[in-house]
C-alpha positions as CSV (number, residue, x, y, z in Angstrom):
1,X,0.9,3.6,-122.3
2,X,-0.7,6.6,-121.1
3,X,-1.1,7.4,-117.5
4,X,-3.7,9.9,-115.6
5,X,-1.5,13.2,-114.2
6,X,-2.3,13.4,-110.3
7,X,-4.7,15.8,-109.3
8,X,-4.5,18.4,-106.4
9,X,-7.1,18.7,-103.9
10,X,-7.0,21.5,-100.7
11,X,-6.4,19.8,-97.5
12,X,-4.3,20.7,-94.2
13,X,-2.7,18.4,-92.3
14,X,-3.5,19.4,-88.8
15,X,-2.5,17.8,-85.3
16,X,-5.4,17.1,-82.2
17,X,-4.3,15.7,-79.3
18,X,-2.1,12.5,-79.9
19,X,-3.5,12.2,-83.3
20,X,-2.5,13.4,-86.4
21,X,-5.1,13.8,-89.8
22,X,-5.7,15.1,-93.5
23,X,-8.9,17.5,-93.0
24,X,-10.7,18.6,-95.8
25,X,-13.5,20.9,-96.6
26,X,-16.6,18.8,-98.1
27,X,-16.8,21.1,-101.0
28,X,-12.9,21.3,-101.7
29,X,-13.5,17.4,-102.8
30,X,-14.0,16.3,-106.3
31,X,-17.9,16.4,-106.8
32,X,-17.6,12.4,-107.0
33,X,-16.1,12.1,-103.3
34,X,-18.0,14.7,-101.6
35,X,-20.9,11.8,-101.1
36,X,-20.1,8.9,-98.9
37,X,-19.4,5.6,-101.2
38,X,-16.3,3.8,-103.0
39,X,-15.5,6.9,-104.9
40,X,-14.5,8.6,-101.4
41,X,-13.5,6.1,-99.7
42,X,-11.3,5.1,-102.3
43,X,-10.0,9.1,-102.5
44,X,-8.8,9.1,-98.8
45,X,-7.3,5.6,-99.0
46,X,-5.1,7.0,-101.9
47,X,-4.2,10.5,-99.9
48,X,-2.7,7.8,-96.7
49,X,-1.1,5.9,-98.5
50,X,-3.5,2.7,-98.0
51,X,-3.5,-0.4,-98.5
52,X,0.0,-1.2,-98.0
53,X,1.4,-4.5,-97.5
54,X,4.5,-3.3,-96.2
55,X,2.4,-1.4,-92.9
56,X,4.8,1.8,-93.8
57,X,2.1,4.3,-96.0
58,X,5.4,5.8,-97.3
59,X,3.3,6.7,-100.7
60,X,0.7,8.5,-98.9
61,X,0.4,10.8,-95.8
62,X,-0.2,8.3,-93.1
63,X,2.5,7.2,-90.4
64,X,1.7,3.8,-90.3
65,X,0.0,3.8,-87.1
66,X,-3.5,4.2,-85.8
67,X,-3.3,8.1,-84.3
68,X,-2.2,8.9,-87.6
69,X,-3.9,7.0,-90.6
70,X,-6.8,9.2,-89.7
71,X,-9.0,11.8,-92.1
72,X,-12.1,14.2,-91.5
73,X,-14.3,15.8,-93.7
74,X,-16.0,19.5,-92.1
75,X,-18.7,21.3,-93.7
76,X,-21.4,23.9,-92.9
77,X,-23.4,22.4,-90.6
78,X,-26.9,21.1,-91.6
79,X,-28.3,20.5,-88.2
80,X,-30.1,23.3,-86.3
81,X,-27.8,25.4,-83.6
82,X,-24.4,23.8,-85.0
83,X,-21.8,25.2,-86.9
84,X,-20.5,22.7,-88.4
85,X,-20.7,18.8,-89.3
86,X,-17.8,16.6,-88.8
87,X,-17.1,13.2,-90.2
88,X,-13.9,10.9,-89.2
89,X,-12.6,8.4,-91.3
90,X,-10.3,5.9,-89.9
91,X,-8.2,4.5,-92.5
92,X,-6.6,1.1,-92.7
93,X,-3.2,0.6,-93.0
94,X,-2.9,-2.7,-94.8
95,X,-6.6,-3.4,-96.0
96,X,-8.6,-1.6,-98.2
97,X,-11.1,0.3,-96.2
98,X,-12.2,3.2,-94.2
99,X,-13.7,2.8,-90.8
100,X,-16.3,5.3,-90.6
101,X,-18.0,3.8,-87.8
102,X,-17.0,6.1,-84.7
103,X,-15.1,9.1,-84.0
104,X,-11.7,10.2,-83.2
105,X,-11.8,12.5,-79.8
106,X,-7.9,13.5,-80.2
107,X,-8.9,15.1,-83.9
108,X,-12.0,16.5,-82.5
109,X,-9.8,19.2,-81.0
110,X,-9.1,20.3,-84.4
111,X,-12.1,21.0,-86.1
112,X,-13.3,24.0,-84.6
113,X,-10.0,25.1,-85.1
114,X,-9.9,24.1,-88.9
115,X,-13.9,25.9,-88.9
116,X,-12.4,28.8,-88.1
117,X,-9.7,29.2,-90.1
118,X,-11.5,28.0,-93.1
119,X,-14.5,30.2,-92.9
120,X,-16.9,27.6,-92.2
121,X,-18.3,29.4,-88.9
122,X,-19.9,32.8,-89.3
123,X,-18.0,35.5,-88.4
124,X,-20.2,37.2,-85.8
125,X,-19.4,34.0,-83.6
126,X,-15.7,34.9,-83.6
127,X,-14.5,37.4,-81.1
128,X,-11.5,39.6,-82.2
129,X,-9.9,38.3,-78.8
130,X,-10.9,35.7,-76.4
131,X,-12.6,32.4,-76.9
132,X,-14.5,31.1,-80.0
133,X,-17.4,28.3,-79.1
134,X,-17.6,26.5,-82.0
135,X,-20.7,24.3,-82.0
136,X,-19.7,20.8,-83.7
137,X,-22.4,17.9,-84.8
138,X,-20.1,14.2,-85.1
139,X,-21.5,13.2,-88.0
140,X,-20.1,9.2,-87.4
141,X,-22.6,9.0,-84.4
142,X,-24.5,12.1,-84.0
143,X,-23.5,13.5,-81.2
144,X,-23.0,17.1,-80.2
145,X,-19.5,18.6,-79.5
146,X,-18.5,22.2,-77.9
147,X,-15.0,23.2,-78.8
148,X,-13.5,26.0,-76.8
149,X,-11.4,27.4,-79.3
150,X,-9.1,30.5,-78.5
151,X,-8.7,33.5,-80.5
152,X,-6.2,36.4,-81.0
153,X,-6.7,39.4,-83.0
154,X,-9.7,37.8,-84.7
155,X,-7.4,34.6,-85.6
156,X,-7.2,31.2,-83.7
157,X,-4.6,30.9,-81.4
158,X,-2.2,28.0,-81.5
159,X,0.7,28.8,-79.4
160,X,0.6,28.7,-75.8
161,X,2.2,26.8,-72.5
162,X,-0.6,23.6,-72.0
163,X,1.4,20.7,-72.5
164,X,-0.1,17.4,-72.4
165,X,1.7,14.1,-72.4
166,X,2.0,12.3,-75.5
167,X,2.7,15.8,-77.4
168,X,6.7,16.6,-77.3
169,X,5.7,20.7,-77.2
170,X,3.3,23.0,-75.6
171,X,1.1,24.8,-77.6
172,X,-2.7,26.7,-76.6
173,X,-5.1,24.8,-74.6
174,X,-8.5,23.6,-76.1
175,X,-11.0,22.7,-74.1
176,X,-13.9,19.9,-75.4
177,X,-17.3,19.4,-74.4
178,X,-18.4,16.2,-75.3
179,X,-23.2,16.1,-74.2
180,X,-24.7,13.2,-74.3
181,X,-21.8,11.2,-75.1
182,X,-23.7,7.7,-74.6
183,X,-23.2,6.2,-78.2
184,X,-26.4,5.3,-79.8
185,X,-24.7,2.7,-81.7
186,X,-26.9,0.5,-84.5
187,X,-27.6,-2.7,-82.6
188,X,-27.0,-1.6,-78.8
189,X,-30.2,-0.1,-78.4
190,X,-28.8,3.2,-77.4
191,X,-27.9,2.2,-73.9
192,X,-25.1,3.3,-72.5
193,X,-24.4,-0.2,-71.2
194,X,-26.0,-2.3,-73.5
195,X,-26.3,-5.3,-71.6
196,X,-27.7,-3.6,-68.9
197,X,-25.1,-4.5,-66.3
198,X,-22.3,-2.5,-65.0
199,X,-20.2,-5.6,-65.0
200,X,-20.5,-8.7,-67.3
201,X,-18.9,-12.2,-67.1
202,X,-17.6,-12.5,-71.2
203,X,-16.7,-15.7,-71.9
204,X,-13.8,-15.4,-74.3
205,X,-12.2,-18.6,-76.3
206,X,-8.9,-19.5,-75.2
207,X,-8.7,-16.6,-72.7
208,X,-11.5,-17.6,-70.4
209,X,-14.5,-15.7,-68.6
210,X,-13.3,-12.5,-68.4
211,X,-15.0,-9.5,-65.4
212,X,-15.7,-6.7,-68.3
213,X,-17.6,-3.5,-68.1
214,X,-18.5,-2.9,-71.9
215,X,-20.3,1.2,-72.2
216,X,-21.1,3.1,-74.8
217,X,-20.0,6.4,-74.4
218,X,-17.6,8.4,-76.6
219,X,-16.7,5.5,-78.3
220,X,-17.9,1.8,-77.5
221,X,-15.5,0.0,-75.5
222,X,-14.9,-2.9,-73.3
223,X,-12.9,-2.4,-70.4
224,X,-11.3,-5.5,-68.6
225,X,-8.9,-5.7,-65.1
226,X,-5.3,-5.9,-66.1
227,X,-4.4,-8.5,-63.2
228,X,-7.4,-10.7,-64.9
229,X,-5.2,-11.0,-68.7
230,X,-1.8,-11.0,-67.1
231,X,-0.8,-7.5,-66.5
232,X,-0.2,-5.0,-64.0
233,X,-1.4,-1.6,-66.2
234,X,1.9,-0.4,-66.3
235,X,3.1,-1.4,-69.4
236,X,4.3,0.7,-72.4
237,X,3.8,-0.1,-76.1
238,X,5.7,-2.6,-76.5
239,X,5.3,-4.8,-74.0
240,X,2.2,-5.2,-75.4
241,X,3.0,-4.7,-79.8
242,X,6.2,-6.8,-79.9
243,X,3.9,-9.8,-78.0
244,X,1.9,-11.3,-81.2
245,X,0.2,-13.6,-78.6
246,X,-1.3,-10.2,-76.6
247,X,-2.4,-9.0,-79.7
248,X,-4.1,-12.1,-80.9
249,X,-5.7,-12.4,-77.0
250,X,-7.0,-8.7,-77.3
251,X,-8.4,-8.9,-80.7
252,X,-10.7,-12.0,-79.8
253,X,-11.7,-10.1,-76.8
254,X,-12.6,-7.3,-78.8
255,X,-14.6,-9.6,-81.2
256,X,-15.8,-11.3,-78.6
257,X,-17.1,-8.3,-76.9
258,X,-18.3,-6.1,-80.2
259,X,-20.7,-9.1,-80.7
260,X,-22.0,-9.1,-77.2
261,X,-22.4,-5.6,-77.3
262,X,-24.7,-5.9,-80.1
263,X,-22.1,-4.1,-82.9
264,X,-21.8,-6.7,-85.1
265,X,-24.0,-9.4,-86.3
266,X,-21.4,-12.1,-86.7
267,X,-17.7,-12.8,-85.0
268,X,-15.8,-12.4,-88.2
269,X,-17.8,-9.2,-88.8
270,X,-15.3,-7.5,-86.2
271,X,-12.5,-8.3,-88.7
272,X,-14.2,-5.3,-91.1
273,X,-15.1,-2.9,-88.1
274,X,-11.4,-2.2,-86.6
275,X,-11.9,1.6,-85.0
276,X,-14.8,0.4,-82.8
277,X,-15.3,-1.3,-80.3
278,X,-11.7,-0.4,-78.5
279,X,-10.5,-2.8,-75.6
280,X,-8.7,-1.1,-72.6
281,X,-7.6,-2.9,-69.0
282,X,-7.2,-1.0,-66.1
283,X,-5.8,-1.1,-62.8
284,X,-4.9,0.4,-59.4
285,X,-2.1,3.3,-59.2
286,X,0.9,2.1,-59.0
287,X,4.3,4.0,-59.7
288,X,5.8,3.7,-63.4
289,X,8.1,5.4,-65.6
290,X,6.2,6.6,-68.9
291,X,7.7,6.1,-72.6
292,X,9.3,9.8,-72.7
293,X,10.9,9.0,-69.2
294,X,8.8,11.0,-67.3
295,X,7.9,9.0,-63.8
296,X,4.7,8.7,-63.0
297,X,3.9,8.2,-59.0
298,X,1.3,6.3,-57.6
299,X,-0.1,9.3,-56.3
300,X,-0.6,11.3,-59.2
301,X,-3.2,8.9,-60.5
302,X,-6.5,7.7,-59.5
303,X,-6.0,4.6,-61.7
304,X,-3.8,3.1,-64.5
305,X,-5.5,2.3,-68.4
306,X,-4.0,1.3,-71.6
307,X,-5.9,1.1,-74.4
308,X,-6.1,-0.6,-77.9
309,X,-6.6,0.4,-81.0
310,X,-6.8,-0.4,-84.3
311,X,-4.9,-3.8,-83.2
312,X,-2.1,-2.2,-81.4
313,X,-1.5,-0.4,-77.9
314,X,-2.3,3.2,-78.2
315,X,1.0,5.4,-77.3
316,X,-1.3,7.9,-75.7
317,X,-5.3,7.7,-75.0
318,X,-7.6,7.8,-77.6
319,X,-9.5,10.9,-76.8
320,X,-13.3,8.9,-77.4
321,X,-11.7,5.7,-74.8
322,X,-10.8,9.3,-72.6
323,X,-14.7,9.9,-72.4
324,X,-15.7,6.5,-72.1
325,X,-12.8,6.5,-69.0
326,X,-14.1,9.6,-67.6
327,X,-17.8,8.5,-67.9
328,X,-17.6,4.6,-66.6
329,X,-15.1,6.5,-63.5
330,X,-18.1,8.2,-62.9
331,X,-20.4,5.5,-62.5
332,X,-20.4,3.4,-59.1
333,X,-19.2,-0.3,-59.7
334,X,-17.9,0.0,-63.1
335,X,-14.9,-1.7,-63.3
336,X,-13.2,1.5,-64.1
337,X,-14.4,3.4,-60.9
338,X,-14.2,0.4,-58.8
339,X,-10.0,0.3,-60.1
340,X,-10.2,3.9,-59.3
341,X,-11.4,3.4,-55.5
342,X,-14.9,2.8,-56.1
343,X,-15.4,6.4,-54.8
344,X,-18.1,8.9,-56.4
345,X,-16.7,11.1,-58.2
346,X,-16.8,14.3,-61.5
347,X,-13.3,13.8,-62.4
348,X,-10.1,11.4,-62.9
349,X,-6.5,11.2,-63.7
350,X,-5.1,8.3,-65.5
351,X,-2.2,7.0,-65.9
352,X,-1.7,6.2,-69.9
353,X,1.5,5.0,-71.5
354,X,2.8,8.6,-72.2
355,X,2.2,10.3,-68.6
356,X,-1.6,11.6,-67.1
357,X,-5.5,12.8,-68.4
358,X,-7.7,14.1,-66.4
359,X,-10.7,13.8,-67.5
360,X,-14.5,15.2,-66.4
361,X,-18.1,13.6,-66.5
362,X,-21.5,14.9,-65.3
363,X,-23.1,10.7,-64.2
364,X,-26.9,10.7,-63.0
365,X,-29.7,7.6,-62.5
366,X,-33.0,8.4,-64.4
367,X,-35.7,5.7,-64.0
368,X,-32.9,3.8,-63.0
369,X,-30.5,4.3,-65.9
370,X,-27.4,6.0,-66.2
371,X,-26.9,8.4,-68.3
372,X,-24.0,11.2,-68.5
373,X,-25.0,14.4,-69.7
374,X,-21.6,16.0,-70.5
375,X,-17.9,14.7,-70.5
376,X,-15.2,17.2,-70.6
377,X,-11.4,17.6,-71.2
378,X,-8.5,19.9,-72.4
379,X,-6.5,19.1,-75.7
380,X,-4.0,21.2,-77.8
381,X,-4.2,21.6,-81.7
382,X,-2.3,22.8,-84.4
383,X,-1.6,23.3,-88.4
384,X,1.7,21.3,-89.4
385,X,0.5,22.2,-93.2
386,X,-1.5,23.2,-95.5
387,X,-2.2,23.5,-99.5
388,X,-2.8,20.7,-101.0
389,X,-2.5,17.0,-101.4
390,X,-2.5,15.3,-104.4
391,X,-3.3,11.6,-105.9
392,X,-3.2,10.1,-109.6
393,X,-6.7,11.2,-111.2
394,X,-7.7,7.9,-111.9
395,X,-7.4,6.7,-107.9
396,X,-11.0,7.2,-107.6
């Protein structure tokens, strides 16, 4: 029996933030995947490793977890004043699907970094030292995003001392400019909260009516108090992954909430939309000691949040849930600002399972809305590899 030979396709696997992904250049795809549909979703699937019963992805290059079962796609951008478009896929682990349904804020910190280095911004708009501002349209939800990316001798900079907890090494600071990060989700109505309350009572089977504060902003997400499901906002990962009972309770909140929040149409609909919406509890400062070891005093923190995703605690932050943190902080009786003091404030550290964020968001009323015009934070990216990945031809 005959068997297709694997194929090679250009790709570079790149660290942002916590996350780890396979980018590609749109036109370095086979003609067949370089248009959204089974062909390419089937393509990335096969480069990760997915599906895979046994949750490992060891015939693919995934990790088996959420921050790294991750792909993008950059291209020439074809929107007016951007440089490039960027689209995240979130791939599955042990189901046969891509997520494409919001973005990935840790990976965002790589893509004006991979722009750069793969001559997809023009060259005029990259100084021979200093910073590159590479202008970014998120393709997943159409949004605008300014990477600060730095140069050196007319190449981008990856080396320096900004460390950031959940990395293990330093490397060069990145800073991120997320406007207008209110989602404008299908079925929310573009609200920021789509409700159109700060708080909400969700009443959640089996858990009970839960306080939550559910915002669109970065990413959608529904934030809950930690005291409220049992917990103090301390915990590490797995306190919460080893307990199949937490997981079970957070996922029904989540489905719970994605169909109040107007995301999906029905409750089992949340089974085939895992990326979004993300469920995070929060809490008061109070002292801890982080997964590297690292204490973390009460004092360092304005509040505590662990976060969710893809059915698991996240080691780190998600970088979106980091803008959705930094915008509901920013926002008078949100249960995120009201954990944080309930002060007004631009800016917030949280405590996070691997150490501190801090986190920036510019809040105003209009008409009585609230709407945030810019969130903003520092990541770190760099290339672990690049050349080429390759799948059997007849994957896709």
């Amino acid at each position: 029996m005959a068997y297709a030979a694997q194929i090679k396709i250009p790709a570079t696997y790149m660290r942002g933030g916590t996350s780890k992904g396979v980018f590609f250049s749109l036109l370095d795809l086979p003609a067949v995947a370089q248009v959204p549909g089974a062909a390419r979703d089937a393509l990335l699937l096969r480069v990760i490793g997915s599906p895979d019963p046994y949750e490992k992805q060891i015939d693919g290059m995934g990790a088996a977890t959420s921050s790294t079962s991750k792909t993008v796609i950059v291209s020439k951008s074809l929107h007016a004043d951007h440089d490039v478009d960027y689209l995240f896929g979130q791939v599955a682990i042990d189901k046969p699907f891509v997520d494409w349904s919001g973005n990935c804020g840790n990976l965002s910190a790589a893509v004006g970094s991979f722009a750069v280095s793969s001559g997809l911004v023009d060259a005029s708009r990259i100084p021979l030292n200093g910073t590159a501002v590479v202008r970014i349209w998120q393709a997943n939800i159409s949004k605008t995003i300014i990477a600060h990316v730095p140069i050196t001798d007319g190449a981008v900079q990856e080396t320096g001392g900004f460390e950031l907890d959940g990395v293990t090494f330093p490397a060069a600071e990145v800073q991120l400019e997320f406007l207008n990060p209110a989602a404008d989700e299908e079925g929310a109505g573009g609200s920021m909260f789509p409700t159109g309350n700060l708080v909400d009572d969700l009443e959640v089977p089996g858990v009970g009516t839960l306080n939550v504060t559910m915002i669109n902003a970065g990413i959608p997400t529904i934030f809950v108090n930690a005291r409220d499901i049992g917990y103090t906002g301390a915990e590490l990962q797995n306190d919460i992954n080893s307990d199949p009972k937490a997981l079970a309770m957070f996922e029904t909140i989540r489905a719970h909430g994605a169909l109040r929040m107007g995301l999906i149409d029905k409750l089992e609909d949340a089974a085939k939309r895992q990326h979004t919406p993300k469920v995070a509890f929060v809490a008061p400062p109070v002292a801890y000691v982080s997964s590297s070891g690292k204490p973390v005093a009460a004092q360092d923190v304005d509040l505590l949040v662990r976060a969710l995703s893809m059915g698991k605690l996240h080691h780190a932050m998600m970088g979106t849930a980091a803008v959705a943190i930094g915008t509901a902080a920013a926002i008078p009786g949100s249960l995120v600002n009201l954990a944080a003091g309930g002060e007004l404030r631009s800016a917030v550290r949280f405590g996070h399972p691997s150490g501190t964020l801090r986190v920036g968001a510019e809040a105003r009323q209009v008409n009585g809305e609230w709407v945030v015009t810019k969130a903003i934070m520092s990541r770190s990216a760099r290339v672990l590899m690049e050349g080429w990945v390759r799948v059997p031809g007849d994957s896709f």
